[in-house]
C-alpha positions as CSV (number, residue, x, y, z in Angstrom):
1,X,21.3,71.1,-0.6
2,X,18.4,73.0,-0.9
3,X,16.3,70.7,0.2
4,X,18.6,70.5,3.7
5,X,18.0,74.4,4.2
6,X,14.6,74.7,5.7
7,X,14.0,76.6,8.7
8,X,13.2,73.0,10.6
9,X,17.0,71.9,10.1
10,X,18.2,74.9,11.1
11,X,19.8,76.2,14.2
12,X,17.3,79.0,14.8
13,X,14.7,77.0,14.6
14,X,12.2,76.6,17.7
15,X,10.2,73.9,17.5
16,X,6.6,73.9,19.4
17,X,5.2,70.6,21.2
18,X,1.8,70.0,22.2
19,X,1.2,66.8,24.7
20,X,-2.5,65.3,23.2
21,X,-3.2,62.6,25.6
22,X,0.0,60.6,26.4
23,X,1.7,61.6,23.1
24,X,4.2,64.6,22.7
25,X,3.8,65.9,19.4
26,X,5.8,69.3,16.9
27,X,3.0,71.8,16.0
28,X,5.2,73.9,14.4
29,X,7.5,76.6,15.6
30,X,9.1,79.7,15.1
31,X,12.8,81.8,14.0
32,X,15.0,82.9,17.2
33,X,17.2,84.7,14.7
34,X,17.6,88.4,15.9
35,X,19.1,89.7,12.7
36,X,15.8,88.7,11.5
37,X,13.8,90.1,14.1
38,X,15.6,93.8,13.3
39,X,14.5,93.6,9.9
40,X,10.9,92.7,10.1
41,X,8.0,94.6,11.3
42,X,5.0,92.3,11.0
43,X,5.2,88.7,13.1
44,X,8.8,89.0,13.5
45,X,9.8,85.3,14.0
46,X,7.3,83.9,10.9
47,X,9.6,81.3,8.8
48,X,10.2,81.7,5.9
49,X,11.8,80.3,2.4
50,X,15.7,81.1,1.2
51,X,17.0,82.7,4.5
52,X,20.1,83.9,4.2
53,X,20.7,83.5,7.9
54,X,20.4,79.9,7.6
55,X,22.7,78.2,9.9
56,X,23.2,74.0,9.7
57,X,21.9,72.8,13.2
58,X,23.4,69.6,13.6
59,X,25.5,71.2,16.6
60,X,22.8,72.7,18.2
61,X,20.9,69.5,18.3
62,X,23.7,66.9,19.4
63,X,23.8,69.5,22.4
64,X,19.9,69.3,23.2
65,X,20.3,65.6,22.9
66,X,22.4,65.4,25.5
67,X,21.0,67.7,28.0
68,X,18.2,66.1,27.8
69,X,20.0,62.6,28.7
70,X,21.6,64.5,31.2
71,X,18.2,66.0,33.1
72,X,16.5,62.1,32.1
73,X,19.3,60.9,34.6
74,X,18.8,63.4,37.3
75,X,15.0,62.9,37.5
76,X,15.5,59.1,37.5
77,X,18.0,59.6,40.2
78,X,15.5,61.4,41.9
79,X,12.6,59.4,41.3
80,X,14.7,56.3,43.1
81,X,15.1,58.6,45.8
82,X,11.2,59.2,46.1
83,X,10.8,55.3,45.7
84,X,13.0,55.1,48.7
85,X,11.3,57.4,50.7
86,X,7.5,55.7,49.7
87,X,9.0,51.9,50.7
88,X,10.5,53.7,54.1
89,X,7.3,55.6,55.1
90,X,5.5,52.3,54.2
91,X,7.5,49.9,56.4
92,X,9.0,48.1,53.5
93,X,12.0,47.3,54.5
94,X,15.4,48.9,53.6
95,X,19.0,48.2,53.0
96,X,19.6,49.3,56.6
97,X,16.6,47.3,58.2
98,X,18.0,44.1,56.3
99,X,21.3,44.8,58.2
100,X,19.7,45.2,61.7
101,X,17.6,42.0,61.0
102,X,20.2,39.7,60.2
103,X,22.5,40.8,63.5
C-alpha cells in the first residue's frame, strides 16, 4: 500500500496543467489539506512523503470525471447552437426554411 499513498493519489492533491502547443500536460501540483497548512510555516502546501492526512481519492476523482462530462455536454450543446446561428447569418438554410420551401 505504500506505494498507493503518494500525494498524486490522494484527495488533497491539486494537480497543475500547462497547455504546450495543442497538448494539456501535469506539471506538478500542490496539498489543499488545511490541517497541513496550520502546521507549517515555510511553503505551506509543498508535498511531502508519509502524510498522515492522506486520504484515498478515488471518490474525489469519479466526481471530477463527471463534471467534466457534464460541462463537455453543455459546451457542445452550445457550440451546436453557435453552428446554428453561423449557417442562419450565412443564408444556409435551416430546419424552418426547408419547411417554408417545400409548402
Amino acid at each position: 500500500m505504500e506505494n498507493t499513498q503518494k500525494c498524486i493519489s490522494c484527495k488533497f492533491y491539486i494537480e497543475h496543467y500547462v497547455i504546450s502547443g495543442k497538448v494539456l500536460r501535469p506539471i506538478g501540483g500542490h496539498c489543499s489539506n488545511n490541517d497541513l497548512k496550520k502546521s507549517r510555516n515555510v511553503n505551506k502546501f509543498a508535498l511531502q512523503e508519509n502524510c498522515d492526512k492522506w486520504e484515498d481519492n478515488s471518490s474525489v476523482k469519479k466526481e471530477r470525471h463527471r463534471s467534466i462530462n457534464e460541462t463537455i455536454e453543455f459546451m457542445s450543446e452550445r457550440l451546436n447552437q453557435l453552428v446554428e446561428i453561423l449557417e442562419i447569418e450565412r443564408g444556409a438554410p435551416t430546419p424552418i426554411d426547408i419547411e417554408t420551401l417545400e409548402e
